[in-house]
DOPAVO-163299 format. One record per residue (C-alpha): x, y, z; residue number from 1; residue in three letters. Coordinates in steps of 0.25 Angstrom, whole numbers, plus 5000, padded with zeros to 4 digits. Last residue first. Layout:
BEGIN
<rec px="X" py="Y" pz="Z" k="NUM" r="ala"/>
...
This chain:
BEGIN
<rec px="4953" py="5028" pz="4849" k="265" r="unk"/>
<rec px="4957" py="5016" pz="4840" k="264" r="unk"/>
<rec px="4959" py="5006" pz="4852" k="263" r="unk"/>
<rec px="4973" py="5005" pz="4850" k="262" r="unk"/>
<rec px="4977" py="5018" pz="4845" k="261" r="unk"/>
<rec px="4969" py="5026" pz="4856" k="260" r="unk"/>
<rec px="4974" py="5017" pz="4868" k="259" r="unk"/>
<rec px="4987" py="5018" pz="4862" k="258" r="unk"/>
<rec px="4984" py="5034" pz="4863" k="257" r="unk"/>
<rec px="4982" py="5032" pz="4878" k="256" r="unk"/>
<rec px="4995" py="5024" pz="4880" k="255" r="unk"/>
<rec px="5003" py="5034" pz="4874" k="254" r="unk"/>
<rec px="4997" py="5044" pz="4881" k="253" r="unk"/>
<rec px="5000" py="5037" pz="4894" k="252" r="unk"/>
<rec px="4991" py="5029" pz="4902" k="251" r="unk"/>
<rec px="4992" py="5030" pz="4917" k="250" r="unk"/>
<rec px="5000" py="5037" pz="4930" k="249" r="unk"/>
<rec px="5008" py="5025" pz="4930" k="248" r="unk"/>
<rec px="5021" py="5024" pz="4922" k="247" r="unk"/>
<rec px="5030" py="5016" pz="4915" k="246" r="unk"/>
<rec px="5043" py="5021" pz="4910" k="245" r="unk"/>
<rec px="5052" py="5033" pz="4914" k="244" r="unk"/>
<rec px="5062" py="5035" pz="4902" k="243" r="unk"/>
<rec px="5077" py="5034" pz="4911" k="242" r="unk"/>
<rec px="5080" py="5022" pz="4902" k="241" r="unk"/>
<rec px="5083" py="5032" pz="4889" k="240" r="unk"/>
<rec px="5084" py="5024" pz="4875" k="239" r="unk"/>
<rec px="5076" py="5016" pz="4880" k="238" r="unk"/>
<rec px="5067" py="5012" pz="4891" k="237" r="unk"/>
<rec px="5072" py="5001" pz="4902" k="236" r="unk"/>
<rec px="5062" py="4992" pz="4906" k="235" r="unk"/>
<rec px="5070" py="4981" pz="4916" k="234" r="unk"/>
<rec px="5075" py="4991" pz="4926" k="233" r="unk"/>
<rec px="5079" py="4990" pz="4938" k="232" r="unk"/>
<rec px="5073" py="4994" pz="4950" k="231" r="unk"/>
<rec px="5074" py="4981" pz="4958" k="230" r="unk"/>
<rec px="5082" py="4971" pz="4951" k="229" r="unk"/>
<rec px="5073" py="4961" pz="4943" k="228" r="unk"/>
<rec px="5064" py="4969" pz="4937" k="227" r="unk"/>
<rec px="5050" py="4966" pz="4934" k="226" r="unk"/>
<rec px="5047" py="4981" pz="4930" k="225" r="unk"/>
<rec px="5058" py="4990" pz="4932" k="224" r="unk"/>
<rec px="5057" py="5002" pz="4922" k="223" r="unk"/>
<rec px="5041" py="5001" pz="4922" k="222" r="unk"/>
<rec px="5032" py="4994" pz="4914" k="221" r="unk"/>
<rec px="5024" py="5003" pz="4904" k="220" r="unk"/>
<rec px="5009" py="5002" pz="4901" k="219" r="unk"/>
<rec px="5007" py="5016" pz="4907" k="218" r="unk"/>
<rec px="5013" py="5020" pz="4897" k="217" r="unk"/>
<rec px="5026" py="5032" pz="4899" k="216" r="unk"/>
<rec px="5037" py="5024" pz="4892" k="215" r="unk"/>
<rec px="5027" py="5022" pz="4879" k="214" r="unk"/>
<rec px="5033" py="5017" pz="4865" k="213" r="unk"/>
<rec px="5027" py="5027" pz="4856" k="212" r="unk"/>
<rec px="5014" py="5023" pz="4848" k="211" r="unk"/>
<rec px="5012" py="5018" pz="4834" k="210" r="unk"/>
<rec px="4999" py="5006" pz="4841" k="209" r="unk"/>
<rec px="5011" py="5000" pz="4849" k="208" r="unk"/>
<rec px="5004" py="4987" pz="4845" k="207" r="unk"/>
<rec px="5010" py="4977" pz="4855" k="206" r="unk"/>
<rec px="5017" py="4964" pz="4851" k="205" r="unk"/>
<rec px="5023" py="4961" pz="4864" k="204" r="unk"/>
<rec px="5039" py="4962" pz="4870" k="203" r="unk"/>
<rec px="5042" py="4955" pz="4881" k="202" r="unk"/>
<rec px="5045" py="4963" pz="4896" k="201" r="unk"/>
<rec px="5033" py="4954" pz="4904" k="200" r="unk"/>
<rec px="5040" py="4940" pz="4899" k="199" r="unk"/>
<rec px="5052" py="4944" pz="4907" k="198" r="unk"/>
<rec px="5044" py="4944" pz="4921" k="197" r="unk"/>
<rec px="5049" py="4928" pz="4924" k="196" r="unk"/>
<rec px="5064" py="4933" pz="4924" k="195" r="unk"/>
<rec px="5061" py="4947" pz="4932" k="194" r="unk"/>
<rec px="5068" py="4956" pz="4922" k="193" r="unk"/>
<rec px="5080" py="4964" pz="4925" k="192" r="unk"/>
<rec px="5089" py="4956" pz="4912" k="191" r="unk"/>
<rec px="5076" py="4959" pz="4903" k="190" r="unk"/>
<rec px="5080" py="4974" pz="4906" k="189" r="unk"/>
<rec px="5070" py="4976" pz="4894" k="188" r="unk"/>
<rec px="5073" py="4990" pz="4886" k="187" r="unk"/>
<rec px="5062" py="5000" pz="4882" k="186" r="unk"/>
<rec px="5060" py="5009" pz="4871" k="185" r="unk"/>
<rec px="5066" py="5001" pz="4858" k="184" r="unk"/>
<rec px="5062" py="4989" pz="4864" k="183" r="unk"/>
<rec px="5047" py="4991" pz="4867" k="182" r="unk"/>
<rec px="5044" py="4989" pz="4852" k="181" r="unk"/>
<rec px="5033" py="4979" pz="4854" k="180" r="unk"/>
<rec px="5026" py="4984" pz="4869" k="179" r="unk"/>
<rec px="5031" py="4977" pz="4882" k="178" r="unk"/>
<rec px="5037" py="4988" pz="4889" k="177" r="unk"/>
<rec px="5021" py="4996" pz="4885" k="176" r="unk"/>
<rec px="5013" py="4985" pz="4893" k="175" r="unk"/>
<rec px="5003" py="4980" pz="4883" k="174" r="unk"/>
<rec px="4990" py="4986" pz="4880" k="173" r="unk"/>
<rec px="4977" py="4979" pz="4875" k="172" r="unk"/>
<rec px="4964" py="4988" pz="4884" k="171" r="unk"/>
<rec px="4967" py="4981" pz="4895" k="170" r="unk"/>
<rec px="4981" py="4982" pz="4896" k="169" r="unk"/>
<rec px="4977" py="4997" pz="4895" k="168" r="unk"/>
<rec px="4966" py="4995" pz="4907" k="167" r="unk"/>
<rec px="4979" py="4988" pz="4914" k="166" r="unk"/>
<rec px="4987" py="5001" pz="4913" k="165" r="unk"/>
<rec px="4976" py="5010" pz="4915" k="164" r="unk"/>
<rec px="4973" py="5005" pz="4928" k="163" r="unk"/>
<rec px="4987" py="5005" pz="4931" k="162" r="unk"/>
<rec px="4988" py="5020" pz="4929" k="161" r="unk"/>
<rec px="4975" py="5023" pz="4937" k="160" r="unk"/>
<rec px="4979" py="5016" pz="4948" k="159" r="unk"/>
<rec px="4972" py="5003" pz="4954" k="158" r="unk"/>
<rec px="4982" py="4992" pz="4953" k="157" r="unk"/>
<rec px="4988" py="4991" pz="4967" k="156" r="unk"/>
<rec px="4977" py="4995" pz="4976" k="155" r="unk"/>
<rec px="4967" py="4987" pz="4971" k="154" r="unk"/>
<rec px="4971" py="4976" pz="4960" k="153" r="unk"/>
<rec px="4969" py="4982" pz="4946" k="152" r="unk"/>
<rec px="4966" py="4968" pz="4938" k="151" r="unk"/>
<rec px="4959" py="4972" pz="4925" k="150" r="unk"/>
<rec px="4951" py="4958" pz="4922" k="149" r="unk"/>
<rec px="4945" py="4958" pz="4906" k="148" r="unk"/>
<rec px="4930" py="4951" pz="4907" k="147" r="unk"/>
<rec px="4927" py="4944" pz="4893" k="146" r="unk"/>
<rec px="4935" py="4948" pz="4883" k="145" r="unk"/>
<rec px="4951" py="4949" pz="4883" k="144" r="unk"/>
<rec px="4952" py="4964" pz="4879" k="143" r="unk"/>
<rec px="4967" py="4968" pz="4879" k="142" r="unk"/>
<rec px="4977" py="4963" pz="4888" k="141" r="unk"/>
<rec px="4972" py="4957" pz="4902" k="140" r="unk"/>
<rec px="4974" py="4967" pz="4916" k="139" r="unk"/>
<rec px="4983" py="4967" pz="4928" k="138" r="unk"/>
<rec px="4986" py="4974" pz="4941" k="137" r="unk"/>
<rec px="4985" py="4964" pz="4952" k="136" r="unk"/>
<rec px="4978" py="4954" pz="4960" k="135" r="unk"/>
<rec px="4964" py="4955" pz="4957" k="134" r="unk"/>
<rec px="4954" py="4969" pz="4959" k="133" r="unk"/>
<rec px="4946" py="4969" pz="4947" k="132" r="unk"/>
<rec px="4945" py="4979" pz="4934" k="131" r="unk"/>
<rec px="4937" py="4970" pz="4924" k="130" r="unk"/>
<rec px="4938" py="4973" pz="4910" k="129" r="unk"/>
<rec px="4926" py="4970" pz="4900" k="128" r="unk"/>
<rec px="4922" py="4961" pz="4888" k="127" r="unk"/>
<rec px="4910" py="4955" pz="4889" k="126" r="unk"/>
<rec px="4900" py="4968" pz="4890" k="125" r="unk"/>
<rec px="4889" py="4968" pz="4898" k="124" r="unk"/>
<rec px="4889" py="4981" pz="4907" k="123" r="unk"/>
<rec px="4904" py="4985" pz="4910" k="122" r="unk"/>
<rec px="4908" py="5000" pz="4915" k="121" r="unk"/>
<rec px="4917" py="5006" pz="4902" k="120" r="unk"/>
<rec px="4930" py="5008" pz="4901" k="119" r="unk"/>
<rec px="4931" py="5016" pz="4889" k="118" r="unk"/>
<rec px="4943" py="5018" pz="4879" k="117" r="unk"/>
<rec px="4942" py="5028" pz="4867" k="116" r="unk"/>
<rec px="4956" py="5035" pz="4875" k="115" r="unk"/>
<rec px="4959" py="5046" pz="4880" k="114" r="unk"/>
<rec px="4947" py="5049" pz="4890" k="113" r="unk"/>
<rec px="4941" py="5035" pz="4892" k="112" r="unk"/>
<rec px="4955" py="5029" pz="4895" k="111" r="unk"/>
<rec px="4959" py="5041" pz="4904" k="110" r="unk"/>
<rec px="4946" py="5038" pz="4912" k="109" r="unk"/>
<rec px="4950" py="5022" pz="4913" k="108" r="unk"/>
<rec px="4959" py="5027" pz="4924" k="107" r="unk"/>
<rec px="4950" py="5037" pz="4929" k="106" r="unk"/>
<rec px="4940" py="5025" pz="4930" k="105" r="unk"/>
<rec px="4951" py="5015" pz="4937" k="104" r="unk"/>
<rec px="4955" py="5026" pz="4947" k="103" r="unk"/>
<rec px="4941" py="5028" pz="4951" k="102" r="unk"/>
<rec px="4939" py="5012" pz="4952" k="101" r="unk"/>
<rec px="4949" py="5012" pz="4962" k="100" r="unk"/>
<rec px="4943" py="5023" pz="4970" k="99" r="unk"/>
<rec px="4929" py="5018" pz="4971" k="98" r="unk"/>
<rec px="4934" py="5004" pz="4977" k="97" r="unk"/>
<rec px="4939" py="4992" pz="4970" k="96" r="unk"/>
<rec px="4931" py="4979" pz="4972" k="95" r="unk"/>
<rec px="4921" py="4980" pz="4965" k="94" r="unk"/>
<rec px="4928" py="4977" pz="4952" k="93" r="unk"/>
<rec px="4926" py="4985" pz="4940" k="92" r="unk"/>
<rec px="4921" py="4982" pz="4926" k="91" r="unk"/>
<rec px="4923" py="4986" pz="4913" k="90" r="unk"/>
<rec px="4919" py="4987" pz="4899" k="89" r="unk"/>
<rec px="4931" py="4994" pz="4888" k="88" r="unk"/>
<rec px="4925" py="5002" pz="4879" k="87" r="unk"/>
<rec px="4932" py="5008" pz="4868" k="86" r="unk"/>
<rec px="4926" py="5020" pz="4862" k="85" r="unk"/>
<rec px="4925" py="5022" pz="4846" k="84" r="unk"/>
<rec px="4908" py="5024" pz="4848" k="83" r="unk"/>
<rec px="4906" py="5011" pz="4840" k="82" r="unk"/>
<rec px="4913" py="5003" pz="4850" k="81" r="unk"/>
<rec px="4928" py="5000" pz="4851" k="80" r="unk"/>
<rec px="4931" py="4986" pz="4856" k="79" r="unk"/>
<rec px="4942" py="4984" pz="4866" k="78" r="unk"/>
<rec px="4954" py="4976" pz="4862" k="77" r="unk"/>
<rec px="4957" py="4961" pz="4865" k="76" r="unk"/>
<rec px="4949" py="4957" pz="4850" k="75" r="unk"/>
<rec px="4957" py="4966" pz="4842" k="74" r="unk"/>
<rec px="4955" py="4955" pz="4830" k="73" r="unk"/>
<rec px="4964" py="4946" pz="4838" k="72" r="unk"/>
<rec px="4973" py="4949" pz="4850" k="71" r="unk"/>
<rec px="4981" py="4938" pz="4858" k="70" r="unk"/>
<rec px="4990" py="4948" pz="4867" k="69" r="unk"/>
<rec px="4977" py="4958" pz="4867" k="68" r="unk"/>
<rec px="4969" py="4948" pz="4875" k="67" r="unk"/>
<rec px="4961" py="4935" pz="4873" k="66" r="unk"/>
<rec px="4961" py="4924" pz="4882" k="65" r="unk"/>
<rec px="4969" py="4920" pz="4895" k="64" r="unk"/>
<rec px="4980" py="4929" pz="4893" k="63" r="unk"/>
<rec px="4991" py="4933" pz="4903" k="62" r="unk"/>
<rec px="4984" py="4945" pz="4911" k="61" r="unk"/>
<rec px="4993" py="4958" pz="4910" k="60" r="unk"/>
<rec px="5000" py="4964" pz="4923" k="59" r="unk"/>
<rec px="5016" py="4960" pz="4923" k="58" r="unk"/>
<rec px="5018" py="4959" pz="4910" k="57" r="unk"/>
<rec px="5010" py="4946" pz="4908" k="56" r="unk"/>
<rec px="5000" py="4941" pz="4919" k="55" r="unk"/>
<rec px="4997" py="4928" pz="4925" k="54" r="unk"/>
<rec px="4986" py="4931" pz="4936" k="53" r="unk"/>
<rec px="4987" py="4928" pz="4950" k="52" r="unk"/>
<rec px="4995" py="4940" pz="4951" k="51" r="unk"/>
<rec px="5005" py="4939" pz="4962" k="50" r="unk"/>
<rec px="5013" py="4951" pz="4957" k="49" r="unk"/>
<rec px="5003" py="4959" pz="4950" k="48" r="unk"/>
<rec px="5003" py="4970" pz="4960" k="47" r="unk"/>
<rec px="5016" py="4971" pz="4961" k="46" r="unk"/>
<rec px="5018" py="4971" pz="4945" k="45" r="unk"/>
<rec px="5007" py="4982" pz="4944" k="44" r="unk"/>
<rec px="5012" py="4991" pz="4954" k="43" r="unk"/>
<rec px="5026" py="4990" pz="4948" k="42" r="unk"/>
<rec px="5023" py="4991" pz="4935" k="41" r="unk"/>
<rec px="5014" py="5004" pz="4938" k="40" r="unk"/>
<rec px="5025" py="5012" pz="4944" k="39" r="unk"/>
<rec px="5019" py="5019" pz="4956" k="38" r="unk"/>
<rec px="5018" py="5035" pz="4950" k="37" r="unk"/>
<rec px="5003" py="5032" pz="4952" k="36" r="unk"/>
<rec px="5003" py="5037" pz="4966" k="35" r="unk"/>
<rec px="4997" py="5028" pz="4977" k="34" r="unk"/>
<rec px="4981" py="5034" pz="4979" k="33" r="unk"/>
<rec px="4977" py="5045" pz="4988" k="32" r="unk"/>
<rec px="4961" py="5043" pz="4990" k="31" r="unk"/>
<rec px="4961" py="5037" pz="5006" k="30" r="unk"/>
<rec px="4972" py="5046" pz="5012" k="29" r="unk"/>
<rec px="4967" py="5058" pz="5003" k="28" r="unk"/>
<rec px="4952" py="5059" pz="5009" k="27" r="unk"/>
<rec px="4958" py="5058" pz="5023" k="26" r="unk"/>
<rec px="4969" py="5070" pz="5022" k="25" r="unk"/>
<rec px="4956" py="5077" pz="5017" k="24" r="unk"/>
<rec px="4947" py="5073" pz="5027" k="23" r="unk"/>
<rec px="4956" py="5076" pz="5038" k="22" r="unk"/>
<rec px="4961" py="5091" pz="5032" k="21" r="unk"/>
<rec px="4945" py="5094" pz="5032" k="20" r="unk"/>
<rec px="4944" py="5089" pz="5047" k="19" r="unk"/>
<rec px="4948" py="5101" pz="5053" k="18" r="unk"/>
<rec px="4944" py="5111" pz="5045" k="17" r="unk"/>
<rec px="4930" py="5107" pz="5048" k="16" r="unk"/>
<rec px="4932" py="5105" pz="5062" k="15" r="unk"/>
<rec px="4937" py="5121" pz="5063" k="14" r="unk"/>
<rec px="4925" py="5125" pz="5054" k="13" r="unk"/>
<rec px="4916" py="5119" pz="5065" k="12" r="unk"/>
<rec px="4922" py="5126" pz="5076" k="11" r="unk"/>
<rec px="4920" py="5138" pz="5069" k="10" r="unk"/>
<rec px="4907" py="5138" pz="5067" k="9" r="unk"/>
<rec px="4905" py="5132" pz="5081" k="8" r="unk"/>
<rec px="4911" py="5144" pz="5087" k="7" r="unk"/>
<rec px="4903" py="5154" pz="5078" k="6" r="unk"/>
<rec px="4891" py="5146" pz="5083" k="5" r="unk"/>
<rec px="4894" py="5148" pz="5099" k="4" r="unk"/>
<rec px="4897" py="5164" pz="5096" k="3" r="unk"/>
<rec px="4884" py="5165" pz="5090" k="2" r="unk"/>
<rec px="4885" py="5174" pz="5076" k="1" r="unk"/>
């Protein structure tokens, strides 16, 4: 082979190897995301604070017309069609970019694959969720009618764990700390509570569908939700107040086969 060519083979291979590591090292500055080991209270709650909106525990929309707090004939769930699968129409805001609405699809995709659930892109249909980018991480109870707001507020609210946590509001789900028979689980530190955040600890009249009392949901506040005192607590699990609570990696399996109970999956 020409000496001269030789030499430019190899000075090519010596630029390539040189900017490979650069493209990598570029690639993972602009795709690596915050770690979903962030307590999911605490990201919802500072995102929320502020809120134009009135909300009750912490990120659901006091209501204005029909939800699942006020339900009739099971008119604030979704409808099963013919084929047993649950659509639920929706539609996204322009505002987010590819990357965002990637972590919203895997986040519905766990939906889709455990559950009779289907989000499905809007065409006509009345009744829809609206993922848009407002002023913090919140979401109405159960099927209102009409157009349904899901607030996931760029780059506080849009992980897959907290997608799924106010896709399941949603779809008719309280927080787990708030469920009926919560006090032989969990103890309220009412003495630790922010005075005018009491009302977010009360007990509602859930259907627990026959299912365990779920530390691990996605749907629980954390230890120090709303406290006073910094780092203390004001959920306290019982018998054993070491039990980790809350989490935000996404839904649990109890929160999957609640899903499957309520919806008849």
């Amino acid at each position: 082979m020409d000496t001269r060519a030789s030499l430019s083979i190899l000075l090519l291979l010596f630029g390539v190897s040189q900017v490979s590591p650069l493209r990598e090292e570029s690639f993972e500055e602009v795709f690596v995301s915050e770690p979903e080991s962030v307590d999911i209270t605490t990201r919802i709650l500072e995102s929320n604070n502020g809120s134009s909106e009135v909300l009750i525990e912490g990120d659901l929309v006091f209501p204005k017309t029909r939800n699942a707090l006020m339900c009739f004939n099971n008119n604030c769930f979704w409808k099963k069609n013919s084929n047993n699968i649950v659509e639920v129409p929706y539609i996204v805001s322009r505002e987010y970019s590819s990357n965002e609405k990637s972590v919203m699809t895997n986040a519905m995709s766990t939906f889709h694959s455990k559950t009779c659930i289907r989000f499905v892109p809007r065409s006509t249909q009345t009744d829809y969720i609206s993922i848009e980018n407002r002023d913090g991480c919140f979401s109405s109870y159960g099927r209102t009618g009409g157009k349904q707001v899901v607030s996931l507020r760029r780059n506080d609210c849009v992980y897959h764990g907290l997608v799924q946590h106010e896709l399941l509001h949603a779809l008719g789900f309280y927080h787990e700390h708030t469920r009926s028979d919560r006090d032989q689980y969990v103890r309220i530190n009412w003495d630790n509570i922010i005075p005018d955040k009491v009302d977010n600890f009360q007990k509602q009249k859930t259907n627990n569908q026959n299912t365990p009392y779920d530390y691990g949901s996605v749907m629980h506040y954390g230890k120090t939700t709303f406290s006073i005192r910094y780092g203390l607590e004001t959920i306290i699990p019982i018998p054993d107040k070491t039990v980790e609570i809350g989490q935000s990696q996404g839904m649990s399996n109890i929160d999957i086969l609640r899903v499957n109970k309520l919806y008849g999956c």
